[in-house]
N, C-alpha and C positions, 0 to 999 in steps of 0.2 A: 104641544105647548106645556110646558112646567107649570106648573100649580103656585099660584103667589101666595106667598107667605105673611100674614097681617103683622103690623108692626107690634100686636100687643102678643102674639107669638113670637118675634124675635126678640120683645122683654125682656117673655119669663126666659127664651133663650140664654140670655145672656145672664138673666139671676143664676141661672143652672149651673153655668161655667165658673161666672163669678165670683160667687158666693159656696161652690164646690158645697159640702155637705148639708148648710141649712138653705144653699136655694136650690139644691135636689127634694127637701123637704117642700119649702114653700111649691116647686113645680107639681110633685109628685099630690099633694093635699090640694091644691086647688086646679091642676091644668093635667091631671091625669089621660085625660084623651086627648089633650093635642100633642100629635104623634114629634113634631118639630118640636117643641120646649123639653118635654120627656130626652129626645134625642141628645140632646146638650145637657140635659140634668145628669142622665146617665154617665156621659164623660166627664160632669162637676164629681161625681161622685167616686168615679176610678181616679179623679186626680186627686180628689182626697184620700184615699185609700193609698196612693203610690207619695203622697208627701208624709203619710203617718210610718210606713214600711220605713222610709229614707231616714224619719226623724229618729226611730227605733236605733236604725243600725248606726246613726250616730252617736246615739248614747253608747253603743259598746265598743264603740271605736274609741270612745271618750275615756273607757274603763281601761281598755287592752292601752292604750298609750302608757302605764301602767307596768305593763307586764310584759308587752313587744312592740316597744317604740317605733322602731321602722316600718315593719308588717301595718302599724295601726295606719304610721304616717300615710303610706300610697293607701290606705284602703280608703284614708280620710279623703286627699286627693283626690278620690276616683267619685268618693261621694259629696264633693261640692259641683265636679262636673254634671253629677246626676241632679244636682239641686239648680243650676245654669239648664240643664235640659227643660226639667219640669217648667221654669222657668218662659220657657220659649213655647213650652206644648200651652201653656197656661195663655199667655197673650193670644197666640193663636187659636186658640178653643173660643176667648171673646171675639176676635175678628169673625170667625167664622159664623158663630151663632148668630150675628148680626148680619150674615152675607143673604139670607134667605133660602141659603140650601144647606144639605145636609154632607158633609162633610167629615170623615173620620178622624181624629187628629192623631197624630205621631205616636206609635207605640200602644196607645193606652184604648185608643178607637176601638181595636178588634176586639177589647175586655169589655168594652161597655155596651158589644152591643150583641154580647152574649146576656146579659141581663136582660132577665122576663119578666113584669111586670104586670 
């Protein structure tokens, strides 16, 4: 039988997701051993880590528009699809911390759950 998961564990769950860097903080400072909230703080924490990467390369895409308009064009392109992805892993990361189980989300799962804490 699966282990139920208390609603004030799928909270901090979803602060984790939610809130990506400061409700990894809030889970990490106050809910450090509940292994579920931790579990979704860690993927708030790689999707903020993957929207800051995304934000970067748009600034120099911003710059290069500049110096090689077209080249920047598709690169721009390619990074608003990556901001639509994000997008989708992000909803999905609330749905799930809220489902009771642990679940990896799209891409970014496998990096969060290399994090030791």
């Amino acid at each position: 039988m699966a282990k139920k998961i208390s609603s004030e564990s799928k909270l901090f769950a979803f602060l984790g997701v939610f809130l990506t860097i400061i409700g990894f903080l809030i889970v990490f400072l106050t809910r450090k051993n509940d292994k579920y909230a931790m579990y979704y703080a860690k993927q708030g924490l790689v999707l903020f880590i993957a929207t800051v990467i995304i934000q970067i390369l748009g600034g120099v895409v911003l710059i290069g528009l500049f110096v090689m308009p077209l080249i920047s064009w598709a690169i721009g392109v390619a990074l608003w699809l990556c901001y639509i992805l994000l997008i989708v892993i992000y909803v999905a990361g609330i749905i799930n911390s809220l489902s009771g189980s642990e679940k990896p989300l799209l891409i970014i799962g496998k990096y969060a759950e290399k994090i030791k804490l």
